[in-house]
C-alpha positions, 0 to 999 in steps of 0.5 A: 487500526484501519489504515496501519492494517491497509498499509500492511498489506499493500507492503505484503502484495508489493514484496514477498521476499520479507521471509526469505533466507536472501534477496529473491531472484529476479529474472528476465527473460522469453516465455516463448517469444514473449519477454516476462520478469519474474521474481522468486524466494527459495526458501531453506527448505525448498519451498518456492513463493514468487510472481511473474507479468508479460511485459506486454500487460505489467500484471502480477501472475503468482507463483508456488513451487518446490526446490528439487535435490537436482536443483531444477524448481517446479511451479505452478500458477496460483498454488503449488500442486506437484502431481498436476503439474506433471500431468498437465493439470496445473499451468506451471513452469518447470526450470533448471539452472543452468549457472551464472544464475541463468534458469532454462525449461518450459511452461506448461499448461492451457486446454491442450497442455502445450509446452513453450521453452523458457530461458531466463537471466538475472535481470539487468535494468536500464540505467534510468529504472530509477529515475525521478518521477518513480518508486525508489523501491529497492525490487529490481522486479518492480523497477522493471514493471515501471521502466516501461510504464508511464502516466496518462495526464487527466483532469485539472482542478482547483481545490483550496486555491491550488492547482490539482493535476491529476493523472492515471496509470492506464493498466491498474486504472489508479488515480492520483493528483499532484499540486501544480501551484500555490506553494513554493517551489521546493515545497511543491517538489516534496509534496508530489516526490511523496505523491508519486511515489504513493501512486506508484506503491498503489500502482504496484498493489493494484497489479498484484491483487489476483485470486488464487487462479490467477485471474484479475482481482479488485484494488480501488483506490479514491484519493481526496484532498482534505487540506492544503494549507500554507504549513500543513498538507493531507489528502485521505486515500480510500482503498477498496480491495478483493485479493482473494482472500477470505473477505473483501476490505477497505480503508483510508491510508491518508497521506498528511504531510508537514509541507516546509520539510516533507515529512510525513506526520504522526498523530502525536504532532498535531495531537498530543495528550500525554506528559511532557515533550510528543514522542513515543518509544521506538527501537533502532528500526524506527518501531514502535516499543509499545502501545500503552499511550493509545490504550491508557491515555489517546482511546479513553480521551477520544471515547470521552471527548466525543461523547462531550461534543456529541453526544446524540451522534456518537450514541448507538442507535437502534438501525445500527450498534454504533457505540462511538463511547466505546474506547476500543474503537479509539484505539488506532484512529485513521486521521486526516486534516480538514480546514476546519480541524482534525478527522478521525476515523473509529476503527470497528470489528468486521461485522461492524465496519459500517460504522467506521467514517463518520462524517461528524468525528472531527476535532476543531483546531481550538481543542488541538490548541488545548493539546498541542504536540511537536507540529503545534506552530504549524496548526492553521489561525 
């Protein structure tokens, strides 16, 4: 469950208002003679989660705070210890509302406990914030991050008879191509609309995976073009994080696409093992209901089918406890498309994840043929 896990927490670092009684505040203003967005979620019971960035640098600084009886909020940078903030022990800010939901105060902080006055005003974006090209996110503070950031044009090259331009956001260090040729316009519109607006989630993610203290974390991320067909498009992007959490992890969160519409794809369009029309049970917000069809019916025929076509690879070895015959690793497989089929990708236990990405799981076109689901006219000749 990899990728679906991966996914999870980059929505998890871009977005903290998902537990919060209403939409967050977000505030623009001066730390000193510094300019700085910051966002906050107070909570029913007066606890306060939130981040800032300086304009100048566009990275996350986390926030953890308290609601006081008089309204005023005390933060600190990183976890929230009240006592230390006081004292100068923790570098916090200390704000007071002052209407019109406008917030005044200090931060304070550093080696000399210094304080530096703070005025803040709900924040007003510019008018072109949201304009084509960047994340039509609905965070007023990540649309702030991004209306003064821009892309640094990097390599070409030419990958399956196209064109891959790619291009890097300076601050984060993350990468991401877009397709230059080889499709028709409107196609080629839909492809990189989805691309950038990937780019700019991982950008996003990348600025706000910080350890406790505030200090700069790790977020890697390795895109790689698998398919570019004339109906099918997939690239795997690999991502490689510590947050500052208890451990480091990794994953492939691909990006596979039915290029005549745009939308992203299921697995159950390109594969499909159960009774008669592909689709899987969903509630009104687009969930899923259950997931008996990975457990009764896509793991066990995936467990089976790749022992059948390999049976010394997927056979556990004496270096390493690899059991790919096992169904539980089947169960939420990354996926892929290459041209010469389906990737899957076996999701194992921490302990095991050097097993995970086999370079031999791939499932030739002629079996999909065997299975088809709701894409099958779109599978390569």
């Amino acid at each position: 469950m990899k990728s679906l896990r991966l996914y999870a927490c980059s929505m998890l670092l871009l977005s903290m208002a998902s537990q919060a009684e209403e939409i967050p505040l977000t505030l623009g203003g001066q730390v000193g003679k510094a300019a700085v967005v910051m966002e906050l979620n107070i909570q029913p019971d007066g606890a306060v989660d939130g981040r800032y960035f300086y304009r100048q640098h566009h990275v996350d600084i986390p926030l953890a705070g308290q609601k006081r009886e008089d309204g005023s909020v005390l933060l600190c940078e990183g976890e929230l210890n009240e006592a230390e903030l006081r004292d100068h022990g923790c570098d916090g800010f200390e704000l007071k509302p002052l209407g019109k939901g406008s917030w005044q105060g200090n931060w304070r902080g550093g080696k000399q406990g210094k304080t530096i006055a703070v005025q803040l005003e709900p924040l007003v974006l510019p008018a072109d914030a949201a304009k084509p090209g960047r994340l039509a996110s609905n965070s007023g503070y990540e649309l702030a991050r991004r209306a003064d950031m821009s892309l640094r044009k990097g390599k070409s090259e030419r990958v399956q008879g196209h064109t891959l331009q790619w291009w890097s956001e300076p601050v984060s260090g993350i990468s991401l191509f877009r397709v230059q040729d080889g499709y028709p316009a409107e196609a080629l519109e839909r492809i990189n609309a989805v691309l950038t607006e990937r780019h700019w989630q991982e950008v996003g993610a990348a600025l706000s995976c910080l350890v406790r203290q505030g200090q700069r974390g790790e977020y890697q991320v390795q895109a790689k073009p698998r398919l570019l067909s004339p109906k099918l498009f997939s690239t795997s992007v690999m991502i490689s994080y510590d947050c500052g959490g208890a451990h480091p992890d990794f994953g492939d969160s691909p990006i596979n696409l039915d290029v005549e519409s745009g939308r992203l794809l299921q697995l159950e369009d390109l594969l499909w093992l159960g009774r008669g029309k592909p689709q899987l049970a969903r509630n009104a917000n687009g969930d899923r209901v259950n997931f008996d069809y990975e457990d009764n019916v896509l793991a066990p025929w995936l467990a089976r089918t790749m022992a059948q076509r390999y049976p010394r690879e997927s056979r556990p070895s004496a270096e390493a406890d690899c059991n790919y015959r096992d169904k539980s690793v089947w169960r939420f497989p990354s996926w892929y498309l290459m041209p010469k089929g389906l990737y899957l990708g076996p999701s194992f236990p921490r302990v095991e994840r050097a097993c995970e990405y086999p370079d031999w799981s791939v499932l030739p076109w002629s079996v999909l043929r065997q299975h088809p689901g709701a894409g099958f006219s779109r599978l390569p000749t």
